[in-house]
C-alpha positions in Angstrom: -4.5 1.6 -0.2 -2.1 3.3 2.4 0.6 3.9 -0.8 -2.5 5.1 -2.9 -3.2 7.3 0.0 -0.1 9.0 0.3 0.4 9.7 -3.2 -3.0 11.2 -3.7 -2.3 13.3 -0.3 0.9 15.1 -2.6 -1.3 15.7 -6.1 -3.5 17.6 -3.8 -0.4 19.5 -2.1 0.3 20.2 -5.2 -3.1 21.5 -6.7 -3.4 23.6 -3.9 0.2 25.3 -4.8 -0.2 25.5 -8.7 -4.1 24.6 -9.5 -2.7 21.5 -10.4 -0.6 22.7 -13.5 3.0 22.5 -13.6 5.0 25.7 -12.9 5.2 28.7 -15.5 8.8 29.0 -15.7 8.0 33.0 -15.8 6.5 33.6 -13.5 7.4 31.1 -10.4 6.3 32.5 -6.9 9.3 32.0 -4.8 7.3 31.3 -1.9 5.6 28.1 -3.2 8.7 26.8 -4.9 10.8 26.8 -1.7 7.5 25.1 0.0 7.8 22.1 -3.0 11.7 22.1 -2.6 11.9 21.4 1.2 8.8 19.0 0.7 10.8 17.1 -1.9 13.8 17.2 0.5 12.0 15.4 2.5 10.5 12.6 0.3 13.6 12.3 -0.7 15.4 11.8 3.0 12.6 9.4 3.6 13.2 7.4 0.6 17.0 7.8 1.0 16.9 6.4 4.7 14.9 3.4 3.5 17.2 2.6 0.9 20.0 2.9 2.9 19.0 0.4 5.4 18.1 -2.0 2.2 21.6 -1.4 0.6 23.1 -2.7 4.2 21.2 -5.9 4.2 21.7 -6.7 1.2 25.6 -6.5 1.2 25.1 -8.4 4.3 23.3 -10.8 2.5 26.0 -10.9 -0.4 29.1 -11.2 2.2 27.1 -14.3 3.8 26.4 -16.2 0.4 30.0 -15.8 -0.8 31.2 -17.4 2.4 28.9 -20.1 2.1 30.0 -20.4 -1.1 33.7 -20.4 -0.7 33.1 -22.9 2.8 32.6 -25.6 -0.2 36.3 -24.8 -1.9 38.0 -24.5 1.8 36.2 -27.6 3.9 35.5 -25.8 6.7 31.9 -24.1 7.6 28.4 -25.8 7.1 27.3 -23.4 3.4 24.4 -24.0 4.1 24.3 -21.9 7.5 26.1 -19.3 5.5 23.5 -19.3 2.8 20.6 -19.1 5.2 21.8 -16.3 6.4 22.4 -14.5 3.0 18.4 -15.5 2.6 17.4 -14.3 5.8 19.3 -10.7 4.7 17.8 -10.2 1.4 14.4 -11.5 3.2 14.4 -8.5 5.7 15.9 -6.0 3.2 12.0 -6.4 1.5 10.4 -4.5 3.8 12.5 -1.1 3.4 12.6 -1.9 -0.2 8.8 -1.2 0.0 9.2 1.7 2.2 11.0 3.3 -0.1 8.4 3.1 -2.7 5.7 5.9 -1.2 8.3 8.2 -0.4 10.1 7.9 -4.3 6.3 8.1 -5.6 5.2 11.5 -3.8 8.3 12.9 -5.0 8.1 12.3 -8.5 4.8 14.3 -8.1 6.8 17.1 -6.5 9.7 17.1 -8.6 7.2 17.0 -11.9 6.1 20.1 -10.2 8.8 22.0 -9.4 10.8 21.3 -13.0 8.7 19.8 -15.8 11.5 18.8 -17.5 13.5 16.5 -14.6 13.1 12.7 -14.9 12.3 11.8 -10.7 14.0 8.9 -9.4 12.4 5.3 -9.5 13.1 1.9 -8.3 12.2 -1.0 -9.9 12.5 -3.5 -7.1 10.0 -4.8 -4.9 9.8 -6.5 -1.7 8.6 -9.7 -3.3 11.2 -9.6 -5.6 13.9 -9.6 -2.4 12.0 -12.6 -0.8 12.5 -14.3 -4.1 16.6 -13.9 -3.5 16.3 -15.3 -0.5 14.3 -18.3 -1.6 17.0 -19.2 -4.3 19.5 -18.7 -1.6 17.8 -20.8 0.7 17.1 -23.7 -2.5 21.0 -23.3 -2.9 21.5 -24.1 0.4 21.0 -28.1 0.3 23.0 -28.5 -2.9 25.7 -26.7 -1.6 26.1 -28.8 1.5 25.9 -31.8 -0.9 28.9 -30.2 -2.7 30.4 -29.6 0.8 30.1 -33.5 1.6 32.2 -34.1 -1.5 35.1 -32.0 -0.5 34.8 -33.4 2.9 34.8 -37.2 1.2 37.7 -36.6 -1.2 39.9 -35.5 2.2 38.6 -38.8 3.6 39.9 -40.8 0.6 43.2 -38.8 1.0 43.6 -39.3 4.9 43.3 -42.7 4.9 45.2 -43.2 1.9 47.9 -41.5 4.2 46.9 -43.6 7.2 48.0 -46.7 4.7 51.3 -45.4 3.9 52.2 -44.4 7.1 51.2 -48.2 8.3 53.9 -49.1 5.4 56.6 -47.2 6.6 56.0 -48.5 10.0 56.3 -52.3 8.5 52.7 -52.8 8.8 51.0 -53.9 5.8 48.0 -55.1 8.2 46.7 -51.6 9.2 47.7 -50.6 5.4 45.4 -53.0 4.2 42.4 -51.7 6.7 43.4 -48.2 6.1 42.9 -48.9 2.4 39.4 -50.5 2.7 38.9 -46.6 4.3 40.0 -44.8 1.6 38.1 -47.1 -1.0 34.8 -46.4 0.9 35.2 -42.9 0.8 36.5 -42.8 -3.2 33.2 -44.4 -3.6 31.4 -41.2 -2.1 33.3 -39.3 -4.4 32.0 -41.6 -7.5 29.0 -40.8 -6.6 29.5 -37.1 -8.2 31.3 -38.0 -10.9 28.7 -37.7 -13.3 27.6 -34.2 -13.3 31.1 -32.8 -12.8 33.6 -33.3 -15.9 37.1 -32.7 -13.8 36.2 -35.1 -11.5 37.2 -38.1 -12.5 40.4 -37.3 -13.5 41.3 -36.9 -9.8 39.0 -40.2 -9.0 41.2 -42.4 -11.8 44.3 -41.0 -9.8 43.7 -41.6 -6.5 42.0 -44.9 -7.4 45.4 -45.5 -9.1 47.3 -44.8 -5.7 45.2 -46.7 -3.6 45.6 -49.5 -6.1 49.0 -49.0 -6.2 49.6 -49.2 -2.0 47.4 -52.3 -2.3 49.9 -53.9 -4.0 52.7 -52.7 -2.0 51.4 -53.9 0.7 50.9 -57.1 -0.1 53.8 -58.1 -1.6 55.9 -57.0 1.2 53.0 -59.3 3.2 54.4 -61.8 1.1 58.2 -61.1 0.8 57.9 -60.8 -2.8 60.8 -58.3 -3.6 59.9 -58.0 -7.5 56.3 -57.7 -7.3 57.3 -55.1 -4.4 59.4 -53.0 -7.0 56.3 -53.1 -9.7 54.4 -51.8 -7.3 56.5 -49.4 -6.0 56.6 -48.3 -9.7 53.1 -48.1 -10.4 52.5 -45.7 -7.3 55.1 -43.6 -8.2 53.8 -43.1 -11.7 50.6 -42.9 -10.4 52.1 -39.6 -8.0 53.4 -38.0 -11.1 49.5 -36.8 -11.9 48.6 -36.4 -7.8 48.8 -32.0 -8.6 46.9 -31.9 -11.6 44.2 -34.3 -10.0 44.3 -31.5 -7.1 43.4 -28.8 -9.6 41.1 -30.7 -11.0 39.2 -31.4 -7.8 39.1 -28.0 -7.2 38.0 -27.1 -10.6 35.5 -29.7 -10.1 34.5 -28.0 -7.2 34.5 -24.6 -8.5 31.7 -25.5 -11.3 29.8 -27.2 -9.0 29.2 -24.0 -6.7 29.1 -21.6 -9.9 26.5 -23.8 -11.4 24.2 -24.3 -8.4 24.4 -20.5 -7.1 24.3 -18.9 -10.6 20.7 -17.5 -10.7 20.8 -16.4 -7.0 24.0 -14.0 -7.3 22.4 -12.9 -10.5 19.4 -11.3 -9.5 21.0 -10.4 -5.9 23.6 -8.5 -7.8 20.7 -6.9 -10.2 18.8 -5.7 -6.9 21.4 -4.1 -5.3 22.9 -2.3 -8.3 19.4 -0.7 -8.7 18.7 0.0 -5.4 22.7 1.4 -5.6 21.4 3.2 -8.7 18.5 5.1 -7.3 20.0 6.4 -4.5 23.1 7.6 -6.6 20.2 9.8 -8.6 18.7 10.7 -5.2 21.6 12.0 -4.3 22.5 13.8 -8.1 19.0 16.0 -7.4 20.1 19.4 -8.5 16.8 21.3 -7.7 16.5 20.4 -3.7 18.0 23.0 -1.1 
């Protein structure tokens, strides 16, 4: 009612200037025309300010989802804190979004007046539409932090894994062993992914291979067994040979698991900021304001 209000209150700012008919380009009175230009200035300063604000929040919102989204890739942060807070941006950029909308309404009314001819800037982007962004930001959030707990398991198989060969060096097959039960308890974390992720077991079949491998090491120098030692020995060493690739593909694994699951949210929160981006760029192209 307030929006309907405020656009009605211009038509009749307008009637009362031209008798509600658009200008005769022959005969415009000077007077009225700078009266429509400053009042256009205005809608459009008021529009302008609100967009502005909008256009802040939401890059705050994007620099807060990409962190979230490369926490998965680096193991560090919680993404699902980040990605709350990308939702919680976008969410509070809705209500200057709407702001905008009186303001960009009245002056198309005063534009159409002052020049028949010029196309008045619009935005086609509503408030609901940037609490919607921050609901698929805030969906993306749990999946993310599943994808998170992956990373975080694959280190685990790795530590350990570490743990056991640094227990061999030491002449400690013993805590190799337990280190080992470790790293296979963690592995099957990581197996638990494997399905929806095609890299991903690549990199599972060659740590599974290593662990398998140090299993055997370890106990065959438990048993003094010098041959079955060297086969082992062999087996891990072959088993190295693919330990960079299986890296890659972890993170590749990785990589389409945050793509996939964040898709439709950096979609439409790149499609609202580029037109909220675009109407202020033709705000600012206005030829006819003082």
């Amino acid at each position: 009612m307030k929006r309907f209000a405020a656009a009605t209150a211009v038509v009749v700012v307008v009637a009362l200037l031209f008798g509600a008919h658009p200008l005769d380009p022959v005969g415009v009175d000077p007077v009225r025309q700078a009266v429509l230009a400053n009042l256009a200035a205005s809608q459009a300063a008021g529009a302008e300010a609100a967009l502005a604000e909008a256009e802040a929040l939401m890059r705050e919102g994007t620099r807060e989802a990409g962190q979230g989204q490369a926490a998965v890739l680096s193991g560090t942060d919680d993404p699902a804190e980040s990605l709350n807070l990308a939702a919680a941006a976008f969410e509070a950029a809705a209500t200057p979004v709407d702001a905008a909308q009186d303001p960009l309404a009245a002056l198309g009314w005063t534009l159409r007046a002052l020049d028949p001819t010029t196309t008045p800037p619009s935005l086609d982007l509503t408030g609901a539409d940037l609490l919607a962004i921050g609901a698929q930001w805030r969906a993306a959030a749990i999946p993310l932090s599943a994808q998170a707990d992956l990373r975080h398991a694959a280190e685990d198989t790795l530590d350990s894994l570490g743990e056991a060969l640094a227990a061999l060096d030491a002449d400690d097959p013993e805590a190799a062993l337990a280190a080992l039960d470790e790293a296979e308890a963690s592995l099957n974390e990581v197996r638990a992914f494997s399905a929806d992720l095609t890299t991903l077991p690549f990199w599972i079949g060659t740590v599974d291979a290593l662990i398998d491998a140090t299993e055997a090491i370890a106990l065959a120098a438990q048993a003094g067994d010098p041959v079955a030692l060297a086969e082992a020995q062999a087996a891990y060493d072959a088993a190295a040979d693919d330990a960079e690739a299986a890296d890659r593909a972890l993170t590749i694994a990785l990589g389409e698991a945050v793509t996939e699951t964040t898709a439709p949210a950096n979609a439409s929160s790149a499609a609202a900021l580029r037109a909220v981006m675009a109407t202020r760029e033709a705000l600012a192209g206005l030829s006819i304001l003082p």
